[in-house]
C-alpha atoms as one frame of an Amber mdcrd trajectory, in Angstrom:
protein
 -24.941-111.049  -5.584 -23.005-111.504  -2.748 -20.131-109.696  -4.339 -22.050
-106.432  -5.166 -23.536-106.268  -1.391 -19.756-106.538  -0.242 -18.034-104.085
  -2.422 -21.628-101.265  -2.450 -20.742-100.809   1.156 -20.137 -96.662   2.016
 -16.971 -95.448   2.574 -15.859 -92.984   5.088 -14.131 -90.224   3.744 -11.903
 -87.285   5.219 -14.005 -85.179   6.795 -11.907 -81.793   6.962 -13.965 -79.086
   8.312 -15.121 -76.551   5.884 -14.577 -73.355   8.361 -10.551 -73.461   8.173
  -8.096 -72.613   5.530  -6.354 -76.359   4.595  -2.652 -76.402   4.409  -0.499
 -76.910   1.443   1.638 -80.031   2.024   4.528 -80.307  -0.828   5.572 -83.901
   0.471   3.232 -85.475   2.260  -0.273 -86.961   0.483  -1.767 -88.640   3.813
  -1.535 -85.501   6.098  -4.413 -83.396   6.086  -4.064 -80.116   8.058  -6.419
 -77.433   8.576  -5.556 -73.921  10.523  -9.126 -72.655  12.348 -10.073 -70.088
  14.634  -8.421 -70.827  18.193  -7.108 -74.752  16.838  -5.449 -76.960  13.954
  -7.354 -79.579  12.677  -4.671 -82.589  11.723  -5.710 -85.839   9.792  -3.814
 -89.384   9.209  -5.014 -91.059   5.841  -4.329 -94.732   5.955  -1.879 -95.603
   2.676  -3.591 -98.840   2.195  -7.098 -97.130   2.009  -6.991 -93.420   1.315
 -10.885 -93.268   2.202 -10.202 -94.488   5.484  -9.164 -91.624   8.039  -6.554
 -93.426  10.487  -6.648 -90.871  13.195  -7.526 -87.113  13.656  -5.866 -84.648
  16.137  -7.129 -81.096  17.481  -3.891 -78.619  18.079  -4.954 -76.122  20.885
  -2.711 -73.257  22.318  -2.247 -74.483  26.548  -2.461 -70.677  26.803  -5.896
 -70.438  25.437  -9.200 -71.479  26.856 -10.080 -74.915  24.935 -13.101 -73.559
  21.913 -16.443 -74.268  22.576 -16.781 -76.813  19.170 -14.164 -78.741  18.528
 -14.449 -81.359  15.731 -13.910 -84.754  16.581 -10.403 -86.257  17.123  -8.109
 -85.490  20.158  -7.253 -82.942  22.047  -3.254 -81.717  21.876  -2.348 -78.818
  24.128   0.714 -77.749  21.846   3.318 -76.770  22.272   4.442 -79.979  23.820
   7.318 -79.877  26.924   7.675 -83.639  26.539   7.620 -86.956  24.437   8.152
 -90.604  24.300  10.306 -91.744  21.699  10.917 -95.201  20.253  13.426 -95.348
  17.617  16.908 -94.061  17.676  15.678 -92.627  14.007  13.342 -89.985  15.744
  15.283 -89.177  18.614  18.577 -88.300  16.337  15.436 -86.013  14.498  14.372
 -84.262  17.775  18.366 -83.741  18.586  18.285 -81.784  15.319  15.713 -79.582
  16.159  17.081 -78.492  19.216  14.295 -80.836  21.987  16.629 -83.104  22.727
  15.993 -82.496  26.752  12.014 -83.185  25.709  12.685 -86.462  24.987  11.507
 -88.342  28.049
């Protein structure tokens, strides 16, 4: 009995807003994206537990007054100016794309 309490309990699943257009993503199964009106919506899947959302993002313009509702997750003014990076692997990634000097 105790075995069918424990696995019965609910899962939560991705919970992608149903007012934006979702992005195709050719590599990547555990990134959800969403373009809306005035942000993107951006979703982590955990590999271990794909009904398990890991961590959700909101995308806003900093040139654009933040949207009255915004779903739940946080708040990125993009484009970013700077970032912390921890591996050698991403910085030689940045370098690539050109942000080198964002690298902070």
């Amino acid at each position: 009995m105790l075995i069918l309490v424990v696995g019965c309990k609910p899962s939560q699943k991705n919970s992608l807003s149903e007012e934006g257009d979702s992005v195709e993503m050719k590599y990547s199964a555990l990134l959800n994206i969403q373009q809306c009106e005035g942000y993107v919506y951006v979703q982590l899947t955990d590999p271990w537990d794909s009904t398990r959302v890991l961590h959700s993002y909101v995308l806003v313009d900093k040139d654009v007054e933040l949207p009255a509702q915004l779903p739940e997750g946080d708040v990125v003014r993009t484009p970013l100016t700077n970032s912390v990076v921890y591996t050698s692997v991403h910085c030689s990634l940045i370098n690539q794309l050109g942000a080198y000097d964002a690298i902070k």
